[in-house]
C-alpha positions in Angstrom: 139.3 119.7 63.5 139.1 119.6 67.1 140.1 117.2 69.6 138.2 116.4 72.9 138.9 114.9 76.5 137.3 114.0 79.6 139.6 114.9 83.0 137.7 113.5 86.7 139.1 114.6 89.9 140.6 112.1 92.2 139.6 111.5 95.5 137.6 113.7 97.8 139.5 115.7 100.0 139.8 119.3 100.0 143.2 118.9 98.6 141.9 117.1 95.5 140.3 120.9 95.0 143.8 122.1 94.6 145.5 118.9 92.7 142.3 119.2 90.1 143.0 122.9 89.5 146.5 122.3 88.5 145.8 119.4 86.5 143.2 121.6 84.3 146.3 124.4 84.3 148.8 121.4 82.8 146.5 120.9 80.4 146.0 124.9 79.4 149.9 124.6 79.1 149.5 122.0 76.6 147.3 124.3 74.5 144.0 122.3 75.7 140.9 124.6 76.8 138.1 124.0 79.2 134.8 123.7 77.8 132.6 122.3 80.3 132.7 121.1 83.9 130.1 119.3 85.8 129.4 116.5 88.4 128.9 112.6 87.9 127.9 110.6 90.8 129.9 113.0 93.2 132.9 113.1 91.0 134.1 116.2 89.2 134.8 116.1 85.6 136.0 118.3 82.9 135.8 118.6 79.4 138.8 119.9 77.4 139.6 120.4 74.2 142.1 121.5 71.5 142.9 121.7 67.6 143.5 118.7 66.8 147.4 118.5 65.7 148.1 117.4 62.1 150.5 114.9 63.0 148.2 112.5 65.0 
């Protein structure tokens, strides 16, 4: 079974770019994988997901 997530980038400064890239890396680190990105009302979002862990 597969887990999903919604990430948005915060704030729109050029350095937001950056802080958004490594957020989507921590995530990669945790085993999550990027599926889709796209734009809502000006705001980039991301769509992650992973196996969802037996445990949870």
């Amino acid at each position: 079974m597969k887990e999903y997530k919604i990430i948005k980038q915060t704030g729109t400064a050029v350095k937001s770019q950056q802080n958004f890239e490594d957020l989507v890396n921590s995530y990669a680190k945790m085993d999550w994988k990027l599926v889709n990105m796209f734009t809502h009302r000006g705001i980039l979002k991301a769509v992650i997901e992973r196996d969802k862990k037996p445990d949870e």
